[in-house]
C-alpha positions as CSV (number, residue, x, y, z in Angstrom):
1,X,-12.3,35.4,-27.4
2,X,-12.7,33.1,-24.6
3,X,-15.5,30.5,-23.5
4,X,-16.8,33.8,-21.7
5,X,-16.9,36.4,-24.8
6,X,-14.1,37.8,-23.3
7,X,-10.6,39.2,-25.7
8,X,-8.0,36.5,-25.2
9,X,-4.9,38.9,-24.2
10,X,-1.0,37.8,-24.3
11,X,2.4,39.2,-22.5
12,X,1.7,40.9,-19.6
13,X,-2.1,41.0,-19.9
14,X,-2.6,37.3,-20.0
15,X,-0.3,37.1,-17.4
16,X,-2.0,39.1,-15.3
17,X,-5.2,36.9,-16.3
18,X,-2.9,34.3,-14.4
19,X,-3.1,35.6,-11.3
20,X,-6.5,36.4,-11.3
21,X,-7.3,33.0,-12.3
22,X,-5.9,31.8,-9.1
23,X,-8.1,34.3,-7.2
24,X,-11.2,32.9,-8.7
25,X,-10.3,29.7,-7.6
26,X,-9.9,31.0,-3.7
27,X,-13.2,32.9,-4.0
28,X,-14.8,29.6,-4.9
29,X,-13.3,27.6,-2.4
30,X,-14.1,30.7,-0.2
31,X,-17.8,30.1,-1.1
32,X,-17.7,26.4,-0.5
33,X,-15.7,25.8,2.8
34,X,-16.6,22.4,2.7
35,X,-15.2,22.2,-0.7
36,X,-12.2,24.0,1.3
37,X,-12.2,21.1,3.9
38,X,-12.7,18.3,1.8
39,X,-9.5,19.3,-0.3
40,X,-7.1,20.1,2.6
41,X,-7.0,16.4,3.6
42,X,-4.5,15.0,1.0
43,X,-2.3,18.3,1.5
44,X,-2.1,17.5,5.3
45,X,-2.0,13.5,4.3
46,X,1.3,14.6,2.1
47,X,2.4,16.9,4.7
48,X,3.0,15.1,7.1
49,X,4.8,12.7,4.7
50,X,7.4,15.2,3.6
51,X,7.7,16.2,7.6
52,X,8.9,13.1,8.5
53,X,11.1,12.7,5.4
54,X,13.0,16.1,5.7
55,X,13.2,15.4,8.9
56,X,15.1,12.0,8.5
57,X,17.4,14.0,5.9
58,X,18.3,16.3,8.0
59,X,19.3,14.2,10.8
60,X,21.5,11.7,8.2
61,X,22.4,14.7,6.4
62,X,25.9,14.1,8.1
63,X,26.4,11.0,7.4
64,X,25.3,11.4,3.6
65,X,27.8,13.9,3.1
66,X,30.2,11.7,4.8
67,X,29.4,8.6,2.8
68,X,30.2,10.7,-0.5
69,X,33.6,12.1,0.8
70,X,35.8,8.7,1.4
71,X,38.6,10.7,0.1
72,X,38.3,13.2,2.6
73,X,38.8,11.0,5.4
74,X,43.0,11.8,5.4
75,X,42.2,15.1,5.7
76,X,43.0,17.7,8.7
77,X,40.3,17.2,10.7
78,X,38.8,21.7,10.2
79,X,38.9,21.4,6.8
80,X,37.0,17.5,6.7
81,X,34.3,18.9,8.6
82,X,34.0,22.1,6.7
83,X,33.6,20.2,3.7
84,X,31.2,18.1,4.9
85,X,28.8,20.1,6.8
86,X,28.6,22.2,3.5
87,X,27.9,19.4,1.1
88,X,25.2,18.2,4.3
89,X,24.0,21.7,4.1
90,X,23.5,21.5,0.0
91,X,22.0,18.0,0.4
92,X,19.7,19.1,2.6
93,X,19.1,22.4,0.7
94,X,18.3,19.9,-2.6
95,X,15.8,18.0,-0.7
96,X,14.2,21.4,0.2
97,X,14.2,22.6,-3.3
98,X,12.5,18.9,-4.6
99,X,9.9,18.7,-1.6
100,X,8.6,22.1,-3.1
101,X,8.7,21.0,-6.5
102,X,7.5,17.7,-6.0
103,X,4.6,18.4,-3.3
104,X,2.4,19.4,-5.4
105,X,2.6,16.1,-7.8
106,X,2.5,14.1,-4.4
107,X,-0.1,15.4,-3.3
108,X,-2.4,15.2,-6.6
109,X,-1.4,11.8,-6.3
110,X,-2.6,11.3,-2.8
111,X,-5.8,12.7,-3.4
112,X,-6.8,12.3,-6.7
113,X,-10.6,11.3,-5.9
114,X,-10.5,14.1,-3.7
115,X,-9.6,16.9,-6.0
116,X,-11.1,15.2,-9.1
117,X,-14.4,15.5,-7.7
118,X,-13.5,19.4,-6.5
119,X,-12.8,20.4,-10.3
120,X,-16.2,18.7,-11.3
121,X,-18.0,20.6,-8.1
122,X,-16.2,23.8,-9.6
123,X,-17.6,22.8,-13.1
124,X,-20.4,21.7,-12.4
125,X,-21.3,25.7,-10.4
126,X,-20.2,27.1,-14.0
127,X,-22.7,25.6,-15.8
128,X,-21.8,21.8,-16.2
129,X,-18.6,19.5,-16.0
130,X,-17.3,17.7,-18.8
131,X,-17.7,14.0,-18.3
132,X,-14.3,11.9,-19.3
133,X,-14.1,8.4,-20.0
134,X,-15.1,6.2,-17.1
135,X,-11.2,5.0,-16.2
136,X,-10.8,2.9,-12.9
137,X,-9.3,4.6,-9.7
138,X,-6.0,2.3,-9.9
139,X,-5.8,3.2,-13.5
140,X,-5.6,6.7,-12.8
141,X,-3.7,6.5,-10.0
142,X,-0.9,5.0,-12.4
143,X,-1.3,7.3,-14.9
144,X,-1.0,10.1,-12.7
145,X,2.1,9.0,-11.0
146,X,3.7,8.4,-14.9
147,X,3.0,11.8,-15.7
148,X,4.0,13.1,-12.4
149,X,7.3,11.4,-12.9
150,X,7.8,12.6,-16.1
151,X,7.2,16.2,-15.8
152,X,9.3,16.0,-12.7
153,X,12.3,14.7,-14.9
154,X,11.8,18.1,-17.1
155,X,11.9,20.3,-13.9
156,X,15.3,18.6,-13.2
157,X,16.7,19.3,-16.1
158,X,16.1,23.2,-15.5
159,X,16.1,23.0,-11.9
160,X,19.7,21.0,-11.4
161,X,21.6,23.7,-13.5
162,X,19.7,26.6,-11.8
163,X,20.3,25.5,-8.1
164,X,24.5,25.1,-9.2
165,X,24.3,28.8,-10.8
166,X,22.8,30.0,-7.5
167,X,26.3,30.0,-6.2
168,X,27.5,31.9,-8.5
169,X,27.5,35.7,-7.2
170,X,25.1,38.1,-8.5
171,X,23.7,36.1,-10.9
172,X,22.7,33.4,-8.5
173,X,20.8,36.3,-6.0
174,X,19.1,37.9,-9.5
175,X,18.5,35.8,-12.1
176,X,18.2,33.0,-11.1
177,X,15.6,33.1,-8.5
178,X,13.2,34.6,-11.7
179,X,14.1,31.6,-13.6
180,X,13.8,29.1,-11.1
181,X,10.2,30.5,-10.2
182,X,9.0,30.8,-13.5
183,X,10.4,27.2,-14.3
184,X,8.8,26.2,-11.2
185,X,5.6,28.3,-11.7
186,X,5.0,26.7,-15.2
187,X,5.1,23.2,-14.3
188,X,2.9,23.4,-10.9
189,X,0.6,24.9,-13.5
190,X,1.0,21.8,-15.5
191,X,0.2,19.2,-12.8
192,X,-2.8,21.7,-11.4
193,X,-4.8,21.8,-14.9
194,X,-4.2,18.1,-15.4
195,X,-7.7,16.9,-13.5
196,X,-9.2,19.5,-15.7
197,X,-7.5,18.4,-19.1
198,X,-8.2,14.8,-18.5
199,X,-11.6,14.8,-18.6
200,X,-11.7,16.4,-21.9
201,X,-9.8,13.8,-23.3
202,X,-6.1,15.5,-23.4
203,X,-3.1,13.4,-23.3
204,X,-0.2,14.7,-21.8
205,X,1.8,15.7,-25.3
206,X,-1.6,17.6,-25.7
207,X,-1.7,19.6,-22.2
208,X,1.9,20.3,-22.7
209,X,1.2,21.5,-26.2
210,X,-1.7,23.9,-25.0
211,X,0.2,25.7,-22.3
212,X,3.7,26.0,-24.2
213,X,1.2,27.6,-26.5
214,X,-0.3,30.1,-24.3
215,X,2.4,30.5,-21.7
216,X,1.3,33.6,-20.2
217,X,-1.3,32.3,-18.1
218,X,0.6,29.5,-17.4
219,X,3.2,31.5,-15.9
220,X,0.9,33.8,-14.1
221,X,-1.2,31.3,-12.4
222,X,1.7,29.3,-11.8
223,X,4.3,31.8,-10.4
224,X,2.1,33.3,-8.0
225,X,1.1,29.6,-7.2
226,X,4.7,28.8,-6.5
227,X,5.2,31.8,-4.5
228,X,2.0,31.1,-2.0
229,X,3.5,27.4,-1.6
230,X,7.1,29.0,-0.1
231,X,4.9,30.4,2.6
232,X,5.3,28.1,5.8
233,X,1.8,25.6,5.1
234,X,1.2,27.8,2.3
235,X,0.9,24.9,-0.1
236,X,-1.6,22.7,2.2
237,X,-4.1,25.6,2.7
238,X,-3.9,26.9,-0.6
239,X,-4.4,23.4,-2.8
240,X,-7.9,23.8,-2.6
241,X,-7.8,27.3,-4.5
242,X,-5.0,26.3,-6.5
243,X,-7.2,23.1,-7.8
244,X,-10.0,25.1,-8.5
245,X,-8.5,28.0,-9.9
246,X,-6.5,25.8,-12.4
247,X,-10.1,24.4,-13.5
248,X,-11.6,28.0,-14.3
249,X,-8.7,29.0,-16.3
250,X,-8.5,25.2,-18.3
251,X,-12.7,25.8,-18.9
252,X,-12.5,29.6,-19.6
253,X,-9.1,30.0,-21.4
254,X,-6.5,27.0,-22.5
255,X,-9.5,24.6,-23.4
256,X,-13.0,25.6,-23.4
257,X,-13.8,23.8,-26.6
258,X,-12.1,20.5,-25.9
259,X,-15.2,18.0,-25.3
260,X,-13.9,14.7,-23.7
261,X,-14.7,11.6,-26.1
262,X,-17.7,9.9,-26.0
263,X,-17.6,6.7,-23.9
264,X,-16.9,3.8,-25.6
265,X,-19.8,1.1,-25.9
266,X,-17.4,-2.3,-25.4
């Protein structure tokens, strides 16, 4: 059972309880459009950040590719250029593939006063937020960006390999898109229940362990997560939901009995 009396259910059923976790979270940011507001202003804060960056890539894009391929330059001048404006066009393509992977970290960075106080508001509406430890906003600012750097070193190790099979025919238009999406899915729902997690106390080993331990969930919320951010501003609009549906499912499912600690007295 969960913190609701309700039957915890695996596979396909708890990923199903996934997806409607994320649709709780956009009814209640739905209900509070302020709440709505108030958390679009990182996301536009980090959009406009990765703007500007893929913007520069693309116009040194060139000259990247170029930089790499010395060996190139005795070449006829058809097949230099080929060469080159494909490896610009997979540079570019791997920049792409990390601003949507990386956004997310980026901006829970950028605004984590902003959407720590959101996942108390949507806590506090279910009956009461946990209070964590009372940690300065530098110090969490530096934890956060540890973590974030670390669990973006995992998605590279599945992501590197799965963008080089997505050349290869059939597999790379089939199987790897699942794969890549449910790699993706799982760790945007690892960075989204973070906010949640902290406050009761959870260090990262611990989150990890509690969502490789229920991954259905993990991979429902997350996927669908991941497929709402490809949509063009897809992933500024919908943080807001995203944040507060990663908070229901942390209090209802993957940790309703995890109390933070109690404060220390020195």
């Amino acid at each position: 059972m969960n913190s609701m009396g309700q039957p915890i259910r695996r596979g396909i059923g708890g990923f199903a309880d996934g997806i409607k976790y994320f649709f709780q979270g956009l009814g209640w940011v739905a209900r509070h459009p302020r709440q709505w507001l108030f958390g679009l202003i990182p996301a536009l804060i980090a959009l406009a950040l990765y703007i500007v960056a893929l913007v520069l890539l693309g116009t040194y894009a060139g000259d990247l590719a170029a930089w790499a391929t010395p060996f190139a330059d005795g070449w006829s001048a058809g097949v230099r250029d080929t060469v080159r404006i494909l490896l610009g066009v997979v540079v570019f393509g791997l920049g792409l593939v990390l601003a949507v992977i990386t956004f997310t970290a980026a901006t829970l960075v950028i605004g984590d006063p902003f959407y720590e106080k959101l996942s108390e508001r949507v806590e506090e509406s279910m009956g009461g937020a946990h209070t964590g430890p009372d940690v300065p906003i530098w110090r969490s600012i530096v934890r956060s960006v540890r973590d974030s750097l670390i669990t973006l070193a995992y998605v590279l190790m599945f992501t590197i390999p799965l963008f080089i099979l997505g050349f290869v025919p059939v597999v790379g238009q089939t199987v790897v898109p699942v794969l890549g999406a449910a790699v993706s899915g799982f760790f945007l729902t690892v960075e989204l229940t973070t906010l949640a997690m902290e406050r009761r106390g959870l260090s990262r080993k611990q989150r990890f362990a509690l969502l490789r331990g229920d991954k259905s969930p993990a991979l429902g919320f997350g996927v669908l997560v991941f497929l709402v951010f490809l949509i063009p501003f897809g992933a500024v609009f919908a943080m807001p939901a995203a944040v507060a549906g990663a908070t229901i499912m942390v209090r209802v499912r993957l940790a309703p009995h995890h109390p933070a600690p109690a404060p220390s007295d020195h």
